[in-house]
C-alpha positions in Angstrom: 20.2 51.5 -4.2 22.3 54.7 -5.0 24.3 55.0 -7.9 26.4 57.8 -9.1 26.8 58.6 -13.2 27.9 61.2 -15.5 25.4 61.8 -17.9 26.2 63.9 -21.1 28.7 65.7 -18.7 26.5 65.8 -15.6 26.9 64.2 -12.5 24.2 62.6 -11.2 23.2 60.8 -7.9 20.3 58.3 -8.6 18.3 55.7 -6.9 18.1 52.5 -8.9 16.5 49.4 -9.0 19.0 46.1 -9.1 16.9 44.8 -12.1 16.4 48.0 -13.4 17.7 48.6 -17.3 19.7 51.3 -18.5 17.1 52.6 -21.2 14.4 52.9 -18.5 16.5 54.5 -16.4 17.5 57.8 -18.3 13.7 57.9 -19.5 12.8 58.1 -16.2 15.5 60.8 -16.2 14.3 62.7 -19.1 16.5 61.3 -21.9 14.1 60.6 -25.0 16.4 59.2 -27.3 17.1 56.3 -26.3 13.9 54.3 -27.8 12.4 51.3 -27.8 12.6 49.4 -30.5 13.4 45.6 -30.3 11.8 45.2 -26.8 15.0 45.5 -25.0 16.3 42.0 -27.6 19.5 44.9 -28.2 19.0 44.3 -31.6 18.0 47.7 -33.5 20.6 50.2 -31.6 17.2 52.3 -31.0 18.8 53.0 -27.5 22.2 53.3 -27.8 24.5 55.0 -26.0 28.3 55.9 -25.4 29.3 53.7 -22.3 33.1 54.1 -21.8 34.1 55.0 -25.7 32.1 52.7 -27.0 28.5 52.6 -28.1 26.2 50.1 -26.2 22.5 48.9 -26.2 21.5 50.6 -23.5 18.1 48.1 -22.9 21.0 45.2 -21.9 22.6 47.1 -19.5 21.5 47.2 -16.1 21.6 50.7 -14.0 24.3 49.2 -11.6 26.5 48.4 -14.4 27.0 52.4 -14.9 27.9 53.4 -11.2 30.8 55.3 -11.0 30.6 55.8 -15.2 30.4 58.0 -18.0 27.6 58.3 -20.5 26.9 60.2 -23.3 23.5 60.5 -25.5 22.4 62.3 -28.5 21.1 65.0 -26.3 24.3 66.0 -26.0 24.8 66.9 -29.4 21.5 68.8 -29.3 22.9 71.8 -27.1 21.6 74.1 -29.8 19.1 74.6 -32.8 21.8 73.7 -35.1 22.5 70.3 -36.4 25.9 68.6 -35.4 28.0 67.0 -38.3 27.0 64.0 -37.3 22.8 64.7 -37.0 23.8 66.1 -40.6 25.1 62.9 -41.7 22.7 60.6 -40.3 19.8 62.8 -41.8 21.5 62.9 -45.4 21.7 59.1 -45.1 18.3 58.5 -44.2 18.7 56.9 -41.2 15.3 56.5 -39.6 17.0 55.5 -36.3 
């Protein structure tokens, strides 16, 4: 099945499957921070991303739950070789995330 998404400000015609997660889908697509870390349990926020304002695990979603969405990933804040506020904060807090 087609869906359509916005991803970090692009739109995007994809084809999905129905059982198809979220976090697989936008590795598929090239997105490589969204990890795996609980084995999709959405438990570690390894994969999160911005669904709608607010931050989801993106291994309990599945890729028709986002048609006709907007989502946002760290790769957004990576447009450039410097660090966002945010990157800068996570490193001076030792995030390992």
């Amino acid at each position: 099945m087609k869906i359509k998404v916005t991803i970090n400000g692009t739109p995007r015609e994809l084809e999905v499957e129905p059982g198809e997660r979220v976090r697989g889908l936008l590795q598929r697509g090239g997105i490589l921070s969204v990890r795996n870390g609980c084995d999709g349990q959405g438990s570690c926020g390894a994969c999160s991303i911005i669904l709608g304002g607010r931050t989801v695990n993106s291994c309990l979603l599945r890729a028709p739950q986002i048609d006709g969405k907007e989502i946002w990933t760290v790769e957004h804040m990576a447009k450039s070789r410097d660090l966002s506020a945010l990157q800068t904060a996570f490193i001076e807090a030792g995030v390992v995330q």
